[in-house]
Structures are given as C-alpha cells and as structure tokens.
C-alpha positions as CSV (number, residue, x, y, z in Angstrom):
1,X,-18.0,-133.5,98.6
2,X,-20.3,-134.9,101.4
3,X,-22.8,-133.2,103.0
4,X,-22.5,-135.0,105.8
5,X,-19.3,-133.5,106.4
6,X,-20.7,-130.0,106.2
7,X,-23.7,-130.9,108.4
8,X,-22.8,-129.4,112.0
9,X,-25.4,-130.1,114.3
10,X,-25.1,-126.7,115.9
11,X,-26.2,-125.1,112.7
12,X,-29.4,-127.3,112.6
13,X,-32.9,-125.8,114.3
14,X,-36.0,-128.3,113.8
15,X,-37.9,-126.6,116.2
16,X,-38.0,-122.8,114.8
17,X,-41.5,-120.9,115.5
18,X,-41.5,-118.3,113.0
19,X,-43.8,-116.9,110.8
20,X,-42.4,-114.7,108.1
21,X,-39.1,-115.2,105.5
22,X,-37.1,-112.2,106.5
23,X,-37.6,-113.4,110.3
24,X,-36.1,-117.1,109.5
25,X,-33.6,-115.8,107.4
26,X,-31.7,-113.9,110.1
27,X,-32.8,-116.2,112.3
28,X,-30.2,-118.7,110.4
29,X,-27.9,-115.9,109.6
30,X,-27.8,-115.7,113.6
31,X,-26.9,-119.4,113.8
32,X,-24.1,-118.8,111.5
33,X,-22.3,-116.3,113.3
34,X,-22.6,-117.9,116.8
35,X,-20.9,-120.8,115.4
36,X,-18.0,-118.3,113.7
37,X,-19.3,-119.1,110.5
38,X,-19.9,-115.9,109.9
39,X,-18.0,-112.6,110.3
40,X,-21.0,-110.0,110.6
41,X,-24.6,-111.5,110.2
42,X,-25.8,-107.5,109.1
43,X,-23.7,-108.2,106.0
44,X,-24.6,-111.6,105.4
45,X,-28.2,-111.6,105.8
46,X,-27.9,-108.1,103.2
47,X,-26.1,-110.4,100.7
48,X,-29.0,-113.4,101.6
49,X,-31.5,-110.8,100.8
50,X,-30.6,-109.4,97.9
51,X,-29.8,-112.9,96.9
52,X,-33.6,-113.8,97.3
53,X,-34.5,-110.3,95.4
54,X,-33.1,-111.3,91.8
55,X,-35.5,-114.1,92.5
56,X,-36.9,-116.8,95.3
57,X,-34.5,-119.6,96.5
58,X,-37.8,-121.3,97.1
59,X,-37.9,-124.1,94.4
60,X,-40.5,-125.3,95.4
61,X,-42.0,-128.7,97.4
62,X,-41.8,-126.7,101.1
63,X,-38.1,-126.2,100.6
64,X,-35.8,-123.4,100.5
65,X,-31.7,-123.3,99.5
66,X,-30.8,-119.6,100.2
67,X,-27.2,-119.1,99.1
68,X,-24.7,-116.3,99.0
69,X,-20.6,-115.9,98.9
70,X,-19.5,-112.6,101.1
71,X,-16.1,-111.6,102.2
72,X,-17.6,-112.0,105.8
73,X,-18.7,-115.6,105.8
74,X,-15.1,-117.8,107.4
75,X,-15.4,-120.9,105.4
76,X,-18.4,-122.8,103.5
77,X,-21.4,-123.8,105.4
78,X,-24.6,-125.0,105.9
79,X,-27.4,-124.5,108.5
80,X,-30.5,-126.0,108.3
81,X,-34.2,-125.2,109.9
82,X,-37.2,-126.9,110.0
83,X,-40.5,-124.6,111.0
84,X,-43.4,-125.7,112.8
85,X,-45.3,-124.0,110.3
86,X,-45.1,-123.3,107.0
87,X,-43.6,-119.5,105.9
88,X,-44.9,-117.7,102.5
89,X,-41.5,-117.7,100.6
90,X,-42.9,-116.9,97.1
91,X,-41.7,-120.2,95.9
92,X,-41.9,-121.7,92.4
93,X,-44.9,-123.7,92.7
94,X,-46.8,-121.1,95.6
95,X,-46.7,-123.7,98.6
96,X,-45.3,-122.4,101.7
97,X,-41.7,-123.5,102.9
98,X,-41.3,-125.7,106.1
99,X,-37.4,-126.9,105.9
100,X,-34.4,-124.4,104.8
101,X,-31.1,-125.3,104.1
102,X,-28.7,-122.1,104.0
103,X,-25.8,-122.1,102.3
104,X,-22.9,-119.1,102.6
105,X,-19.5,-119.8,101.1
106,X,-16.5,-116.8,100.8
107,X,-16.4,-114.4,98.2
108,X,-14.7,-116.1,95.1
109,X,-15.4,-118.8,92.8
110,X,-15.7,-122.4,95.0
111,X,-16.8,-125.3,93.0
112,X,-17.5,-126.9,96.4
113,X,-20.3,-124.1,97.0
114,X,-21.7,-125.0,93.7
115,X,-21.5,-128.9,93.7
116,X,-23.0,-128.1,97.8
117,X,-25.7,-126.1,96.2
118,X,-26.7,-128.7,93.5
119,X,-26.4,-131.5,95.3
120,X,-28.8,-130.5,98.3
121,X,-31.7,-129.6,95.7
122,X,-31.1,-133.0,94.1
123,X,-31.6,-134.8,97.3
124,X,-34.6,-132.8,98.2
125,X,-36.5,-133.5,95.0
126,X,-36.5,-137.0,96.0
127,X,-40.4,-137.2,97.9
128,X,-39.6,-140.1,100.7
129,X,-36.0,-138.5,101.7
130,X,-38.3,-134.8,102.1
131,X,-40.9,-136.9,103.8
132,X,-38.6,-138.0,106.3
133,X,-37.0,-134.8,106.9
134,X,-40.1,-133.6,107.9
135,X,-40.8,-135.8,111.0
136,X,-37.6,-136.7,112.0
137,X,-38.0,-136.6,115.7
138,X,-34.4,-135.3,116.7
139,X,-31.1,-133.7,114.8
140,X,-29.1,-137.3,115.1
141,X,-32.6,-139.1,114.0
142,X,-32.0,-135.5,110.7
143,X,-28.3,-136.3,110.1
144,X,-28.5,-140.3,110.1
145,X,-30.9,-139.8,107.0
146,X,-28.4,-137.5,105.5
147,X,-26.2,-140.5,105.8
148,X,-28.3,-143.1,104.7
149,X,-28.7,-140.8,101.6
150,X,-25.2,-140.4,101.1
151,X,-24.6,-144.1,101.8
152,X,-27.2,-145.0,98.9
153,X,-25.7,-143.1,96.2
C-alpha cells in the first residue's frame, strides 16, 4: 500500500485553529463526511472517541493516529491536520500534539487499515520527515514529502 494513494488533498487541513481534542477530532470527522468518506460523522466521531477512551492515540512526538472501523465509514481513509497550536491529547510522552493523521476504515478485518496504521507511525518517528511536516508551507509542498518518503524506501 502507498500512502500516497490514500492522501486526498481535500482531507488535508494545515491551517486548523483549535484548541481542545474533542474539538479537532470532529473537526476531521467533519472533513470525512464532506468528502463521502463517511456515512454519519455522529457515529464515527462516537467510534473515534471511544477509540481514544481505551487509551490515547497520541504516541507521542506532537503526533496523533486516531483510528476506528465503523459500518458508516464508505471505504478506508485518511485525513490529515496540522494545528497552529499545539492540543493537550494526553499523549505517551505528555507533549502536546500539533499534526493528526485520522484513519477510519469499514467494519471488518482490512489488513490494508493495519499496514495504513503501522506504516504512518513508522514514518512519523523518523525526526527530519516530522520536522518537515511541520513547516511545510502548502498541501502540494505536505504531499511531495509524502512522496519523497515513499520514493526513499
């Protein structure tokens, strides 16, 4: 699988201005459904939540991989956002989270969500490739590091 390939730059907000988790979660929730991603974002943000309950999707280094499978989510997906400011997200190693990759696949068992999943919080352990994340002045400037990344492994 290549991430590229699931990056959809309609999912992708680098410019959010929230402050809390529960705000920026629906707010990505909200970017699902108005792309169809989604069936209903009530249920999907209730599955996101009680995702984040059993424990924090924050692992840690300012990022965030929320996941969930639901019968209302049309077909796997991922929607990124980038805050202006850092969000308490009671993350593994207490710093706040600025970027947030969602992922929401269908109800069932998908390797692809899995390898999707895995492969993202590889990725974002890498320092430079977070780095650049971060300041990446557009979404084409975002995605073309995505394929850089992709191109290098």
């Amino acid at each position: 699988m290549k991430i590229t390939e699931m990056i959809d730059k309609n999912l992708i907000d680098l410019d959010l201005n929230i402050d809390n988790k529960t705000d920026a979660l629906s707010k990505i929730v909200h970017l699902l459904k108005k792309e169809d991603k989604i069936k209903s974002e009530d249920k999907f943000l209730a599955k996101i939540i009680e995702r984040e309950r059993e424990g924090s999707t924050g692992f840690g280094r300012g990022i965030a991989v929320p996941h969930g499978k639901s019968e209302t989510v049309n077909e796997l997906s991922l929607a990124i956002v980038r805050l202006n400011k850092g969000i308490e997200y009671h993350s593994m190693d207490g710093r706040k989270v600025n970027l947030i990759f969602m992922v929401a696949d269908y109800q069932g068992y998908s390797p692809e969500y899995l390898k999707l999943v895995s492969k993202l919080v590889s990725w974002l352990r890498d320092n430079e490739f977070r780095e650049d994340l971060l300041s990446a002045e557009n979404k084409s400037e975002f995605f073309e590091l995505f394929r850089k990344k992709e191109e290098s492994l």
